[in-house]
Structure formats: C-alpha cells, structure tokens
C-alpha positions as CSV (number, residue, x, y, z in Angstrom):
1,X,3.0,261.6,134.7
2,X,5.2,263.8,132.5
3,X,8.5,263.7,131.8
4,X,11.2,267.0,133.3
5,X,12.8,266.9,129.2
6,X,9.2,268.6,128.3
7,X,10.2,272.0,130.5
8,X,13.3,272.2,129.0
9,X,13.4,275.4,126.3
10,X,14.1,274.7,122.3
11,X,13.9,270.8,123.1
12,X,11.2,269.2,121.1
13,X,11.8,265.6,122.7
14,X,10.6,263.9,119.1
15,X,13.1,265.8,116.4
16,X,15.8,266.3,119.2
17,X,16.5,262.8,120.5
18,X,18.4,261.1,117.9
19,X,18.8,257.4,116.7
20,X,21.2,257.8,114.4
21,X,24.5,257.2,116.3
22,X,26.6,255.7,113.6
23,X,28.7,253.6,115.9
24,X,26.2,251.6,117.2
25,X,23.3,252.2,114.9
26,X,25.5,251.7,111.1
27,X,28.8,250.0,112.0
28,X,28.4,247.9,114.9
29,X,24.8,247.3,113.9
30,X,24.0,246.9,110.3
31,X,27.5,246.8,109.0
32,X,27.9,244.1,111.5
33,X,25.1,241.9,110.6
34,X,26.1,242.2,107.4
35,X,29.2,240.8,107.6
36,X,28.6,238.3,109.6
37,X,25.4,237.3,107.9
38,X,27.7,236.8,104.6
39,X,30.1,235.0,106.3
40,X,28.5,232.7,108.2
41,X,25.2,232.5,106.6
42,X,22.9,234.3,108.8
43,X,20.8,236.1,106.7
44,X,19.2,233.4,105.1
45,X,22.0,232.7,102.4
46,X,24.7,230.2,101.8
47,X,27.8,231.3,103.9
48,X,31.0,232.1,101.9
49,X,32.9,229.5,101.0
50,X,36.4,228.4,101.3
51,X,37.9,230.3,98.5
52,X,35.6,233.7,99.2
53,X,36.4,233.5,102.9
54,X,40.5,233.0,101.9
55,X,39.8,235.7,99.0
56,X,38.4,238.6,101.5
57,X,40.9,237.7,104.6
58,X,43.3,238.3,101.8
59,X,42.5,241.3,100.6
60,X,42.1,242.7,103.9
61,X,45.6,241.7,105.0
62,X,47.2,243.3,102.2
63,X,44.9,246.5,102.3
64,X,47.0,249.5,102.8
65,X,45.2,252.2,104.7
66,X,46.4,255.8,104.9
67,X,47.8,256.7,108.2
68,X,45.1,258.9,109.4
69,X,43.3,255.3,109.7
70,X,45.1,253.9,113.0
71,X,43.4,250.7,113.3
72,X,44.2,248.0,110.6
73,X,41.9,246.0,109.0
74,X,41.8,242.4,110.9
75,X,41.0,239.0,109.0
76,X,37.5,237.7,108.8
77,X,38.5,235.2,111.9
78,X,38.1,238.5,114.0
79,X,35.2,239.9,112.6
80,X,32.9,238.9,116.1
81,X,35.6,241.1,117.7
82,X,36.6,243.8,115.6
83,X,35.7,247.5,117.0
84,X,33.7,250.2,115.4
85,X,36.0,251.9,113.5
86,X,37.4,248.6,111.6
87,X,33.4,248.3,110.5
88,X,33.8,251.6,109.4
89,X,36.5,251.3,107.4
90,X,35.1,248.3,106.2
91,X,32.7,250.1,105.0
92,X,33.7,253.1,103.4
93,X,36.6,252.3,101.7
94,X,37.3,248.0,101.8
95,X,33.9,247.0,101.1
96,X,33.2,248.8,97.4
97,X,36.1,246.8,96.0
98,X,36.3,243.7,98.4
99,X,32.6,242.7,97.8
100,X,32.0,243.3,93.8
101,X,33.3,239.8,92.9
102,X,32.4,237.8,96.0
103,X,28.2,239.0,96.8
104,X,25.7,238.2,94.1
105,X,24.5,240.2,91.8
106,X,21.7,241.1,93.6
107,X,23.0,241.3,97.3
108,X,25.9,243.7,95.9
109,X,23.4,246.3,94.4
110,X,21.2,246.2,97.3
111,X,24.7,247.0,99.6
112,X,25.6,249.7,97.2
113,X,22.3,251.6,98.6
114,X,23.8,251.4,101.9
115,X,27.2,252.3,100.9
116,X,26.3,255.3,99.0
117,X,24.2,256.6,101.5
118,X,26.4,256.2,104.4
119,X,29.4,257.8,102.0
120,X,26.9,260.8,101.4
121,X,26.0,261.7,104.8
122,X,29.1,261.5,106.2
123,X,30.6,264.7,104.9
124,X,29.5,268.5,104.2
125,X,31.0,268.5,101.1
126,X,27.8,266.4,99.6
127,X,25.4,268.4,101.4
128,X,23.2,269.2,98.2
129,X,22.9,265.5,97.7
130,X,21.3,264.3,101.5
131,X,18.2,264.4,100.4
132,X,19.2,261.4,98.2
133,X,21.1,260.1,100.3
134,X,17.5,259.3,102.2
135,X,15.8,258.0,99.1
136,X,18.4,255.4,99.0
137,X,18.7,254.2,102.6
138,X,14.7,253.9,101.7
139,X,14.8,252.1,98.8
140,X,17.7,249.6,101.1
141,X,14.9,249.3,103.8
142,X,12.4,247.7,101.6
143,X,14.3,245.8,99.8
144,X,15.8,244.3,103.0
145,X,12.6,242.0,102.9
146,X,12.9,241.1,99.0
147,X,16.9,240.3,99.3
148,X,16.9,238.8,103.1
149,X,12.8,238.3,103.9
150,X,11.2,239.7,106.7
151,X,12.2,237.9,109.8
152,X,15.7,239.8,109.2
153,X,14.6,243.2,109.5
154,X,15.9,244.7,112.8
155,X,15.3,248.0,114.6
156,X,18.8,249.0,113.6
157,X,17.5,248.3,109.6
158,X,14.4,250.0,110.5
159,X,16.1,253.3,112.0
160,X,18.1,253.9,109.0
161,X,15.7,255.1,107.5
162,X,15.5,258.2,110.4
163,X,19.1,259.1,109.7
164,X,19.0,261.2,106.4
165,X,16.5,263.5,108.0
166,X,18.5,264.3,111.2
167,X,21.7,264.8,109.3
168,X,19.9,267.6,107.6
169,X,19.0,269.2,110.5
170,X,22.3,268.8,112.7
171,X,25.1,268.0,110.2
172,X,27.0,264.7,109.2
173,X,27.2,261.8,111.2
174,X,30.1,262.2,113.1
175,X,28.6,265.6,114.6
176,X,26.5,263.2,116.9
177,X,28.3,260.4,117.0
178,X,28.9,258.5,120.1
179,X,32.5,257.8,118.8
180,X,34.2,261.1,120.9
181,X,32.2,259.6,124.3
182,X,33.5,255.8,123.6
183,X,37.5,257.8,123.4
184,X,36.7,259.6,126.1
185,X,35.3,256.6,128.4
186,X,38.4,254.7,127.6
187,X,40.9,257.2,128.8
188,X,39.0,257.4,132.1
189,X,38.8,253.5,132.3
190,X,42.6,253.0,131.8
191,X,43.2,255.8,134.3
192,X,41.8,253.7,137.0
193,X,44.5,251.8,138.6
194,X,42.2,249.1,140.7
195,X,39.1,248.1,141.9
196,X,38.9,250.2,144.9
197,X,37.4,253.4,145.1
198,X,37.0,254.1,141.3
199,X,34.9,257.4,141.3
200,X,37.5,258.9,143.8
201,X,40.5,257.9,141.3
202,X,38.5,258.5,138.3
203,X,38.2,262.6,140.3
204,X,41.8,262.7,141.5
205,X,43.3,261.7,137.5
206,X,40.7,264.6,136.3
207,X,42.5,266.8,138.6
208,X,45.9,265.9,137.2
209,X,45.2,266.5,133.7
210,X,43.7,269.6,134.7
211,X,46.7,271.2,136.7
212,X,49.0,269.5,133.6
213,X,50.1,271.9,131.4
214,X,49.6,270.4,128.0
215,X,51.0,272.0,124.5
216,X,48.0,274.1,122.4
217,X,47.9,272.1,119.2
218,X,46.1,275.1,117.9
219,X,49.2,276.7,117.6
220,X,50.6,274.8,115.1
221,X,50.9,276.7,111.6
222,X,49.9,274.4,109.0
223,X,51.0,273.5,106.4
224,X,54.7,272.1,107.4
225,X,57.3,270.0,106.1
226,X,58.9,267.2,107.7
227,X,61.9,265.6,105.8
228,X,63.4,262.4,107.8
229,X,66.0,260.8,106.0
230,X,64.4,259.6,102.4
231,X,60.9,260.6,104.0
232,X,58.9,263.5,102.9
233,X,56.0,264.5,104.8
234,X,53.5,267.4,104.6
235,X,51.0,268.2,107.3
236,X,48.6,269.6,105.3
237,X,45.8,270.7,107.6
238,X,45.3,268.7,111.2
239,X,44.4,265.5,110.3
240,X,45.3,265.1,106.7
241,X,49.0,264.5,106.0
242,X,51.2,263.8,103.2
243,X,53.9,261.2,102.2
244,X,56.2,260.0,99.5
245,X,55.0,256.3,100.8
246,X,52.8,254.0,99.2
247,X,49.8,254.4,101.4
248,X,49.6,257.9,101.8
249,X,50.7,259.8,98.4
250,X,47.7,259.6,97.0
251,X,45.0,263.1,96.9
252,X,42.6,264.7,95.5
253,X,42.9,268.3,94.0
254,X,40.6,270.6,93.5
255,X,39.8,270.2,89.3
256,X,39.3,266.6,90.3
257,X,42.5,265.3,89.2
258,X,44.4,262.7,90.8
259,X,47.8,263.3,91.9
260,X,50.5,261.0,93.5
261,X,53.2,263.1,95.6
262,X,56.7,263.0,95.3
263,X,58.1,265.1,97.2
264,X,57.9,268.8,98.8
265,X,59.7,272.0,99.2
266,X,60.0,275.2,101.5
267,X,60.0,278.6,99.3
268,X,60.4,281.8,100.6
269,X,58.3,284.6,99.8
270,X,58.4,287.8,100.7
271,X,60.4,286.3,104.3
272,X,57.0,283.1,104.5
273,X,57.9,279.8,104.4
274,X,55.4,278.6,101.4
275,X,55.0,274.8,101.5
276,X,55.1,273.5,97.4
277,X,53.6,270.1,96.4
278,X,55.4,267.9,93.5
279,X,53.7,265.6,92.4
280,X,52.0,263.0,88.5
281,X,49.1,263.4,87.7
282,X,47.2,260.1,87.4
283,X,45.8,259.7,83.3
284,X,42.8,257.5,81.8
285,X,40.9,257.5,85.0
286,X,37.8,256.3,84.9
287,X,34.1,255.8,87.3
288,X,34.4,252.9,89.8
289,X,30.7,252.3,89.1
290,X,27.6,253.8,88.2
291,X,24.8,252.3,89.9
292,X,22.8,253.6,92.6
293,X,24.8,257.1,91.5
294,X,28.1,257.8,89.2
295,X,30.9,257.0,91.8
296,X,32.4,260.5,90.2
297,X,29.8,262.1,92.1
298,X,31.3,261.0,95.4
299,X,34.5,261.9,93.8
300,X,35.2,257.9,93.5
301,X,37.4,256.7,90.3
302,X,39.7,253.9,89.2
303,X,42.5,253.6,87.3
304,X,45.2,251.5,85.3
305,X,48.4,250.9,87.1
306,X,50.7,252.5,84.2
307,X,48.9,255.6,83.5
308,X,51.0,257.9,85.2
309,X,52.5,261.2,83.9
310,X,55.7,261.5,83.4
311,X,56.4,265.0,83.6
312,X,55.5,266.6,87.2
313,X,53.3,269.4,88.6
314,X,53.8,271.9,91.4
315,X,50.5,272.3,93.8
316,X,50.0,274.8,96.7
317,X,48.4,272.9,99.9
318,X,45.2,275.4,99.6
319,X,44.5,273.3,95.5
320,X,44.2,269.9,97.9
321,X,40.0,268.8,97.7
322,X,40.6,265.4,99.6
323,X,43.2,262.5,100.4
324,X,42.6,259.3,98.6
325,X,42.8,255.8,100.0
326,X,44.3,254.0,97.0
327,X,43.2,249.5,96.9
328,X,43.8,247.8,94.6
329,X,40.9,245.4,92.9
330,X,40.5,241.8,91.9
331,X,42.2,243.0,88.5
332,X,45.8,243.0,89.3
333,X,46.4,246.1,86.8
334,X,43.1,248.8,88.0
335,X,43.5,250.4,91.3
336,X,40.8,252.4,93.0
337,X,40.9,255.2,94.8
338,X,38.3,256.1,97.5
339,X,38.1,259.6,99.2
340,X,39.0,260.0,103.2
341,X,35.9,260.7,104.6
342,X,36.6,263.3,107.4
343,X,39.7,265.0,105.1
C-alpha cells in the first residue's frame, strides 16, 4: 500500500515535506519550553527567583518595540498564554539583552547557539552564513543533554537540527511558515457569526470579500512623508517605516552606521517629490557580544547613551540597510540595538 504523494511530479516526499515551521516548531515549541523551563524550573534547574522573575517582567513592560511589531510583549504571568509572535519577539530581539544577567553562565551560551541561528536563518541578507547557522543549531542539540540531560530532549529539539538544510533549499523561515495560514484561519473564524451552518457562512463571507472592491496597496509609491502635527513619519518601503518617536527612529544604513531620525523633507527634482532623511549618527559603538559569532556580523551593536553627533546628516531612503529595535540593558547608560528581522 502506497501513498497518491509518490505520483505526484518534482515531489520527493523526504526533502519536500518540511518540519521546520517556525511557529510551532521554534517559538511555540522550543522558545516555549525554554521559558517556561527557566521560570518555573522545568528543565531540571532551580526556577527564577523573586528578584529575576520581578527583573524580566520588568524589562518586558518597559520594552519599547518598533511599530512594525503589533503585539506587545506581556509579563512573565502570561507566558502559558502568550501567542507566537510574542515568543518570537522574545526571541529575536528581548531575549539577547533580557537573559545575559539573569541565566548562568553556561545556560546563556548554550541559548546564544539558538539565538544566533534562529537570527541567521531568518533573513536573505545572511545567506552566505546558513551553513553556520546549522553547525550551531548542532552544536545546541548536543549540548541539550550536557546543559538539561537527556530526559529533556524533545522532537521539537531534535528537528532543529533539519531546519538549516531546508532553509537552504527553499529560503528563510518565514517562506514556509505556518504564520500566513494561522492569519488567514482567524479572519475566516471571526467571520462566522454562529454555530449554525459554518461552511455555508464561511462560503457566503468568501463571496463578499470577493465581489468587494478593495484598494491595490501595490499602488502606493514609496517612499512618502507623513507630517501630523509635531509627528514626522517616512514609509520607507511597505513594512518599514520611519518616526521622530522613541521607538521607531532608530536604522541601519548601508556603511553600517547607526543613525537616529529627526525629521524628513520633500525636495523637488526635476518636478519628483524626493523623500530626504535628517538624522545623528550614533558614535563609540561597539559589538554586543562575541561568542558563538561577532554580533557585528548579524549587524548587532551597542552603545553609550551620550554618544550622539551633534551635527546632522542628510540620507536618501535607497542608503537604509535595516530598522533597528533599540533596548536598553541592565546598564542604565548602554543601549542595544538589534536589527528588524523581515525589514
């Protein structure tokens, strides 16, 4: 007795069936039971005490996430309850600086594996470095028994070590991740309006949004400048935006210098609107660590509070390399800042 997915042309059923859905497989499955495991001492060590537990809910509360990020980070309390994209948030930008002074020595390094790697096959841009990326989720895997012991080695620990290989072959995680499908599953859920009949309402709503005549986002010009009162925002590109607010000034140009914006103007040349970026450049910045990898790799830095320029630059939106999600550290005066993934 065969299987019909063996007829099917170009599908080798081994290489083409994935396990490395990072929603379920890296944020509500390892990132998970890490968390929880530190918190409430599940993984074979001492749960956090009073003063870590107050320290992290803390620093989560007064986290300030870039806009792009819609879901804010919720206190420990929540943790059982928290949805995929909070663990992923967690973990690519909280985590680096919420854990250094709270984890062990030992536990921190052997997370750093797992950070790095996730950070590293999440985007394109560190293509030429997946093939480390999969020497480190290795090296996490077997050390998961040294650091934890054996009994807490899941299938979801186990399957990580799958992911860098199918990421080179189809592209970064969120190419086949099961995050679009979740979206997708909840519009359809709230769209039903009772119990009764739900495939026939679930048809008929389809039908509406299909006969609705809905505004082509692909036919807004970027970028464009948005000045609302004392508020300057630039739409850089879809999905990455720009603000003379606290959370989202911060970015990344090209030459790797940090920039914090100011403000924006509309020149005209040769009858085109051309968007122009003020903004200071950030000084004395330095790695935010170096072990498994120099964080300046993944375009990862930190710097002191009062190191800003004081004289200002002008940038053209096509110099941007990233947006930066700026926290601040246990050291009142160092701030790091932490590229957005998917910008």
């Amino acid at each position: 007795m065969t299987t019909p997915l063996l007829d099917i042309r170009s599908f080798n059923i081994v290489e083409d069936v994935v396990v490395g859905d990072r929603l379920h497989l890296i944020d509500l499955g390892v990132m998970k039971r890490l968390l929880l495991g530190w918190r409430d001492g599940t993984l074979g060590k001492r749960k956090w005490n009073d003063s870590q537990y107050k320290q992290v809910t803390d620093a989560l509360r007064d986290a300030k996430l870039p806009t792009e990020i819609h879901r804010k980070l919720r206190s420990l309390m929540f943790v059982g309850q928290w949805k995929g994209s909070e663990f992923a948030s967690f973990l690519h930008y909280a985590s680096v600086v919420m854990l250094k002074d709270i984890l062990a020595t030992d536990l921190y390094k052997h997370f750093m594996l797992f950070f790095c790697a996730t950070t590293l096959l999440s985007s394109s841009i560190y293509r030429d470095k997946w093939p480390l990326a999969g020497r480190f989720l290795d090296s996490f895997v077997e050390g998961f028994e040294q650091v934890y012991g054996k009994r807490y080695i899941t299938s979801n620990v186990h399957n990580l070590q799958h992911i860098a290989h199918e990421v080179q072959r189809i592209g970064p995680l969120s190419t086949f991740s099961t995050y679009p499908f979740e979206n997708k599953l909840q519009e359809l859920k709230s769209s039903i309006r009772c119990g009764w009949k739900n495939l026939e309402q679930t048809i008929g709503r389809l039908s509406e949004y299909e006969n609705f005549d809905m505004p082509d986002i692909a036919c807004i010009k970027y970028p464009f400048l948005v000045e609302r009162g004392g508020t300057v925002t630039v739409h850089v590109q879809r999905g990455l935006m720009l603000q003379n607010t606290e959370r989202n000034c911060w970015f990344l140009v090209k030459d790797n210098s940090i920039i914090q914006f100011h403000n924006a103007t509309n020149q005209l040349v040769e009858a085109t609107e051309n968007v122009r970026i003020r903004g200071r450049r950030v000084s004395c910045v330095e790695s935010l660590f170096s072990e498994p990898i120099d964080s300046s790799k993944l375009f990862m830095f930190k710097r002191y509070t009062d190191t800003l320029a004081e004289s200002y630059l002008e940038i053209k939106p096509d110099q941007i390399k990233c947006k930066l999600v700026a926290l601040n550290t246990g050291s009142q005066r160092v701030r790091a800042f932490i590229p957005l993934i998917h910008t």
